[in-house]
N, C-alpha and C positions, 0 to 999 in steps of 0.2 A: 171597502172603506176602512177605515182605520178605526180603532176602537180609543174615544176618547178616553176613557178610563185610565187603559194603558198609554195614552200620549201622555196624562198627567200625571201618572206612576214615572213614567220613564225621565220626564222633564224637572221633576220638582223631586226626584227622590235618588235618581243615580246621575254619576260626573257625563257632562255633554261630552268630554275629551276621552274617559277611560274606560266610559259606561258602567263604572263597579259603582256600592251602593257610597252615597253622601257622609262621612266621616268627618268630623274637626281633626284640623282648619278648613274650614269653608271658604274658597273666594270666588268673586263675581266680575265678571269684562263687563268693559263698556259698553257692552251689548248686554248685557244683563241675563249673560248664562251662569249657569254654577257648576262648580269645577272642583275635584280635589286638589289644593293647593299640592300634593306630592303628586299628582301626576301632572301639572303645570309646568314644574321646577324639572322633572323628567324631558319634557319636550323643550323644555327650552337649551336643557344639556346636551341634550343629542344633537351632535351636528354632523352626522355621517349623510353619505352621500343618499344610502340607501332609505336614509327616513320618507317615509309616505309620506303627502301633504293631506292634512288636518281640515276640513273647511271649518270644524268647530273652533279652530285656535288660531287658525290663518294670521288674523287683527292682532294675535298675542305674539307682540315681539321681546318684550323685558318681565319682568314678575313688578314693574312700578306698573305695566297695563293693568295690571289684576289690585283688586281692592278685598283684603279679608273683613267677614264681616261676621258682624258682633250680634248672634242671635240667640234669642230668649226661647229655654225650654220649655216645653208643654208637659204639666203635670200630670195629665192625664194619660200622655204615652208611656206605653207599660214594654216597650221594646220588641226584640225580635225574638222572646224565650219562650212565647206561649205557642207558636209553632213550629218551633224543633221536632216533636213529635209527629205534626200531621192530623192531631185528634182534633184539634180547635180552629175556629175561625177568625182567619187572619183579615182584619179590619182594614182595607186599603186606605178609606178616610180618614183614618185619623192619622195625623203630622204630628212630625217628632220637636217642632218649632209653632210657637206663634208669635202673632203680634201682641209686645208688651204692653199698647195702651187700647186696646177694643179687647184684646182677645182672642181673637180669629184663627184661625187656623191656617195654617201655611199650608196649604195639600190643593193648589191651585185652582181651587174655587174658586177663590178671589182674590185680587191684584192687589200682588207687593210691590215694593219697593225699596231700595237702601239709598243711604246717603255715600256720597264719593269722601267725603271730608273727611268720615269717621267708620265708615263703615259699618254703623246702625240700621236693622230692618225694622219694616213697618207696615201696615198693610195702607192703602190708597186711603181708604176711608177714614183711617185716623189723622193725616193729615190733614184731610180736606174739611174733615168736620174742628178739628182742632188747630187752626190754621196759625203759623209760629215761624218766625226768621231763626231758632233753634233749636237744635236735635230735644226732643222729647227725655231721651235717656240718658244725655250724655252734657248735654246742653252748648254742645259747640255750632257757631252760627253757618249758615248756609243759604244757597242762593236758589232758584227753578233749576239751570243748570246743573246743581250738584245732586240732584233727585235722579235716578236709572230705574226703569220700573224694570223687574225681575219675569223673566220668559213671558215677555211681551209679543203681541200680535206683528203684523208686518209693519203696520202702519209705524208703529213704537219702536219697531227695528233701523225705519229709516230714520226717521227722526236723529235718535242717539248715534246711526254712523253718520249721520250732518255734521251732528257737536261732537263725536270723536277726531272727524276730518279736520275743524273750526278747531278744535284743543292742541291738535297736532303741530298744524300751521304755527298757527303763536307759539308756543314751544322754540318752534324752530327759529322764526325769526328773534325772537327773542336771544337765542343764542347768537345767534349771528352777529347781531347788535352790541351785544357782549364782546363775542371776538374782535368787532371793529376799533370798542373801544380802549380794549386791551391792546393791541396795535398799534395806535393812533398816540395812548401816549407811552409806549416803549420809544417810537422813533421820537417824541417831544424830548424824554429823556436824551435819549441820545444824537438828537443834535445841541442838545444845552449843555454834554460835556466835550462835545468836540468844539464848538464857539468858543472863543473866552470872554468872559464877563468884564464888566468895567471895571469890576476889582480888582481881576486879572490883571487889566490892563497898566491899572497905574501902579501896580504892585512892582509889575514890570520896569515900568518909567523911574520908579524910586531906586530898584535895585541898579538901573544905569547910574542914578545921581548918586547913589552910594559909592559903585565903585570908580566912578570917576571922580569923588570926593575922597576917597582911599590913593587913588595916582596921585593926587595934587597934596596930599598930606604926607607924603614919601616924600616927592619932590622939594615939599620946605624944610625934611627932619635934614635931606641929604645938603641942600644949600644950608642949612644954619650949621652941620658939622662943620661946612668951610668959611663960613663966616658967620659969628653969633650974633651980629645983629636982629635976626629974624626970630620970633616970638617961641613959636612951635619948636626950636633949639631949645630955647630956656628951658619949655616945660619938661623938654628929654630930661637936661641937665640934673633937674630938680627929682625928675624919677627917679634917674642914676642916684644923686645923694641917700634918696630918702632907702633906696634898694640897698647901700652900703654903709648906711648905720648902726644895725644890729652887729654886724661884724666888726665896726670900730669899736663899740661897744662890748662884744664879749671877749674882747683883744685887753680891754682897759680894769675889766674885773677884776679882783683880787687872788692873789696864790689860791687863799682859804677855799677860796669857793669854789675852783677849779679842781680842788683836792678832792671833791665828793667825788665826780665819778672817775669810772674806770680810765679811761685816756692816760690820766696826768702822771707823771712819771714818778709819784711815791706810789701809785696802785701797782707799777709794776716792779715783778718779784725777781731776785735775782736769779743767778744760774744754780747758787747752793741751797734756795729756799726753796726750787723749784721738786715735784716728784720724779723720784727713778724710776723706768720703766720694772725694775726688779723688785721695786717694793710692794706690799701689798693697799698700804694707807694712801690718802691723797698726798699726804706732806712728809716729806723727808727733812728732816732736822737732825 
């Protein structure tokens, strides 16, 4: 038979996956083993052919399966210094964790448990005696479901791969549901830009009535050139004027005022005023 001592040395003190002793970070599966978070994050790295199959991590496919959890030291544990030598006796009962609202000792005497939300441990009895829809330490709420009791019996085992299988499920569907909806409206999109809309449409019908209102307005400018009776001639007419007034106008201006600038013909210098290339100044005089 098995010596329970050592099942509860082995269980509650060294990693289910690595079997070396329990160091921070601490995490815990949905099954409620306890694992050193760096040899987790190892097994999930390795993906050679040769990797041996794990029954302790089997269920651990991502590092969101594992929940790190948030546990309260025991002051009374004086560590692993008093027997380096061998002279002293090494206290198996006393745990390096307890529960921060009883007290208790985590060395699997008696049933923990952590929350999945927050990752808070706790022993059973504080719950049950202090019974609260929120985390004790932390105060974030929670349900029956988000409670995993910590190296629990078989009964406890099947249970939480019930609600592991049930969490899974929804997950998935849930996704799914997701991608249909994601889907559903990509194609809404796009058949709304390949249709054209009634805006479209009449935008359309206007640009016809435009340019067939553009032919018919050619057609009267060309008929009033050859006969001015027609309206649409006049208004050319009056364009044209209003287009050749300024130029009658700066035609009718005065010498004076056309003497400002350079154009007019006292700005320009003769051939004796002008400079010789052999000169050195601008002006030759």
């Amino acid at each position: 038979q098995v010596d329970k001592n050592a099942e509860l040395v082995a269980r509650w003190y060294y990693c289910a996956l690595s079997q070396e002793k329990l160091c921070r970070p601490i995490v815990a599966c949905e099954l409620g083993r306890l694992y050193n978070k760096d040899a987790i994050i190892e097994f999930l790295l390795d993906k050679s052919a040769d990797k041996t199959p794990m029954e302790a991590a089997s269920h651990i496919k991502s590092i969101k399966n594992v929940t790190e959890l948030n546990l309260a030291d025991n002051p009374a544990w004086s560590g692993d210094k008093e027997s380096i030598k061998g002279d002293k006796y090494d206290d198996i009962q006393s745990a390096r964790f307890i529960c921060p609202v009883v007290g208790l000792e985590m060395n699997g005497r008696h049933r923990f448990c952590f929350l999945r939300n927050c990752g808070c441990v706790f022993s059973e009895r504080a719950l049950k005696e202090i019974k609260s829809e929120v985390c004790h330490k932390c105060g974030v709420p929670f349900q029956e479901e988000d409670v995993i009791i910590l190296n629990g019996n078989k009964e406890d085992v099947e249970v939480l791969k019930k609600r592991m299988e049930d969490r899974r499920l929804k997950s998935k569907l849930g996704k799914k549901s997701k991608k249909c909806k994601s889907a559903e409206s990509a194609s809404q999109q796009d058949t709304a830009e390949d249709s054209p809309g009634p805006s479209k449409a009449k935008n359309g019908k206007d640009s016809v009535s435009s340019s067939s209102g553009e032919k018919r307005q050619i057609i009267f400018t060309k008929s009033s050139d050859n006969g001015n009776s027609s309206v649409p001639g006049k208004v050319n007419k009056a364009a044209s004027a209003t287009t050749k007034r300024p130029i009658a106008d700066s035609e009718e201006k005065s010498e004076a005022y056309k003497s400002i600038f350079t154009s007019h013909s006292s700005a320009k210098r003769s051939k004796e005023e002008c400079s010789n290339w052999i000169t050195h100044t601008a002006y030759y005089f």
